[in-house]
N, C-alpha and C positions, 0 to 999 in steps of 0.2 A: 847503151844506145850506140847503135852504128853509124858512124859518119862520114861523109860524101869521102873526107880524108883516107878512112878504113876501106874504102871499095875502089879507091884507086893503085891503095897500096896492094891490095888483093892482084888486081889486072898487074903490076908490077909484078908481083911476085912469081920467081919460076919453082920457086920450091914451095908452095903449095901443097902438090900429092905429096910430096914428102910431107908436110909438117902436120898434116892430118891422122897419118900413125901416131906419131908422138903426141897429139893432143888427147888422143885416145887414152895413152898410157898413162898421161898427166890428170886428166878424169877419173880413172880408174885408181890413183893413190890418193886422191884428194875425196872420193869418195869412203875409200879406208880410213882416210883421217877425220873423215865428220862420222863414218861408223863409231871411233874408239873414244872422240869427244862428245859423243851420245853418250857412250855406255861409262864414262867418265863424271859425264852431267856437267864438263867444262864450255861453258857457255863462248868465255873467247877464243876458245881453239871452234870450237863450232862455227861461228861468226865469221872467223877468217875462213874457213873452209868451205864456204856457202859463198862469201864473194868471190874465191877464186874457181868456185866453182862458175858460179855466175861468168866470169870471165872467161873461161876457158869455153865453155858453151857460144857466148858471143864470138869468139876468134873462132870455132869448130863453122857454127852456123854461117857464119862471114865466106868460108873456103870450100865448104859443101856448095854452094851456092855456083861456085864456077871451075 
């Protein structure tokens, strides 16, 4: 969930456009590691994989935004 906290830290932020490539890149390994903990059938690597996925979406969505 996003908070009043998180949107002010955003408006602070000057590196923003920057950190939005890298969130990119951070999706896209985190994405390979819930690919290989599928094909694994390891349930806790999946699991963390999913919430940082989660997170990193939240932080992307947050910076997209402005």
């Amino acid at each position: 969930m996003i908070t009043m906290d998180d949107v002010i830290k955003a408006f602070k932020c000057r590196e923003a456009e920057e950190r939005i490539p890298v969130l990119r890149l951070e999706l896209d390994y985190e994405l390979a590691v819930l690919y290989d903990a599928m094909k694994e059938k390891d349930e806790l690597k999946k699991n963390r994989a999913l919430k940082r996925l989660y997170q990193l979406r939240q932080e992307l969505l947050l910076l997209e935004e402005f």
